[in-house]
C-alpha positions, 0 to 999 in steps of 0.5 A: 539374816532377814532381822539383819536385812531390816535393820540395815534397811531401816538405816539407810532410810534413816540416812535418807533423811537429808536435814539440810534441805528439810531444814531449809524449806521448814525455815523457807531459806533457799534450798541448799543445792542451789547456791555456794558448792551446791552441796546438801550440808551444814557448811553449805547451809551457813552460807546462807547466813543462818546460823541456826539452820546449819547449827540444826542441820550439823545436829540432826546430821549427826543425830541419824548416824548415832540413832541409826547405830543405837537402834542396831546395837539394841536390837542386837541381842534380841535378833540375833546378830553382832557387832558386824551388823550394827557396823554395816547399820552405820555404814548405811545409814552413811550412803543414805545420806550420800545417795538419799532415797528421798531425794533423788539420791542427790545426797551430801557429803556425809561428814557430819552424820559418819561423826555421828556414826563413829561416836555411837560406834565407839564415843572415845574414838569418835572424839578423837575423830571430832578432835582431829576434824575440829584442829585442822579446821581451826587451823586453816578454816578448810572444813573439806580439808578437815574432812579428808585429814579425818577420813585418812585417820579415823581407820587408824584411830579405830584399828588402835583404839577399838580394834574389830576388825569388821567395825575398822573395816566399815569405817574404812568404807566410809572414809573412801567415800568422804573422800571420793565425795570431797573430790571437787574439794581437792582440786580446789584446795591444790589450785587454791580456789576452795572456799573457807568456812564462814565465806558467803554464798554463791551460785553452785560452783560445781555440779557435786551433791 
């Protein structure tokens, strides 16, 4: 139970890490929180025009989520756990992101590291989830919209496709929290206001992390 404890700690601190921000003020950009949605992400970082900032910041994102969960799965044997915990390792390392200890637990909005929970979960489901994400962004150049239409199904994927149940319901866990981070987004996609992928920068148009 302690070994346990640790490892889920280790994560979150791992997701506390907020790229995003340590990215910007390494490449003295301004910091992501005070322009376009006011969010700590990627998209939000493209709108500074740096592409190489929101490609590093998508990178590293992704990055935590898969090393918080390969470090969990590791240790596993040795500790003397299961598959529950390296699950509840990917769940944290998710909320640490949202509400990061480093910084003032005014997080993101978790989607590019849950992709890179879900790959080192299971790389198979994980696609399929970056491939759903990836066609609806295509589509309609609505990276939000692509984050809510993957949150309802990567449950689903996961259920069908790898089928623990304590690893489906983390994931679960994870999706209503994408979702419930993207409530600012669903109001502005049903009025017609919410911003396309690539669009430039603003002042933060709403006070959501």
């Amino acid at each position: 139970m302690f070994w346990s404890v640790c490892v889920v700690l280790l994560a979150y601190l791992l997701g506390s890490l907020s790229f995003a921000v340590i990215v910007s003020r390494a490449m003295r950009l301004d910091d992501p929180r005070s322009y376009g949605s006011g969010n700590p992400g990627a998209t939000n970082v493209l709108r500074s025009g740096n592409k190489l900032a929101a490609i590093l910041t998508l990178l590293l994102d992704a990055v935590k989520g898969v090393v918080a969960v390969l470090i969990a799965r590791f240790l596993a044997e040795r500790l003397g756990y299961g598959d529950g915990v390296v699950a509840l390792a990917g769940l944290a390392s998710f909320l640490g992101h949202l509400y990061p200890i480093f910084f003032r637990f005014q997080g993101g909005k978790g989607v590019a590291t849950a992709a890179g929970v879900l790959l080192a979960l299971n790389w198979v489901t994980g696609l399929a989830c970056l491939a759903t994400w990836l066609v609806i962004a295509v589509l309609t150049r609505y990276s939000s919209l692509a984050a809510l239409v993957t949150a309802v199904l990567a449950p689903v994927w996961f259920h069908f496709m790898h089928g623990d149940s304590q690893v489906v319901g983390a994931v679960a866990v994870m999706s209503v929290l994408l979702i419930w981070r993207h409530r600012s987004n669903i109001t502005k996609l049903l009025n017609g206001t919410e911003s396309k992928l690539g669009s430039k920068a603003s002042k933060p148009s709403d006070s959501a992390p």
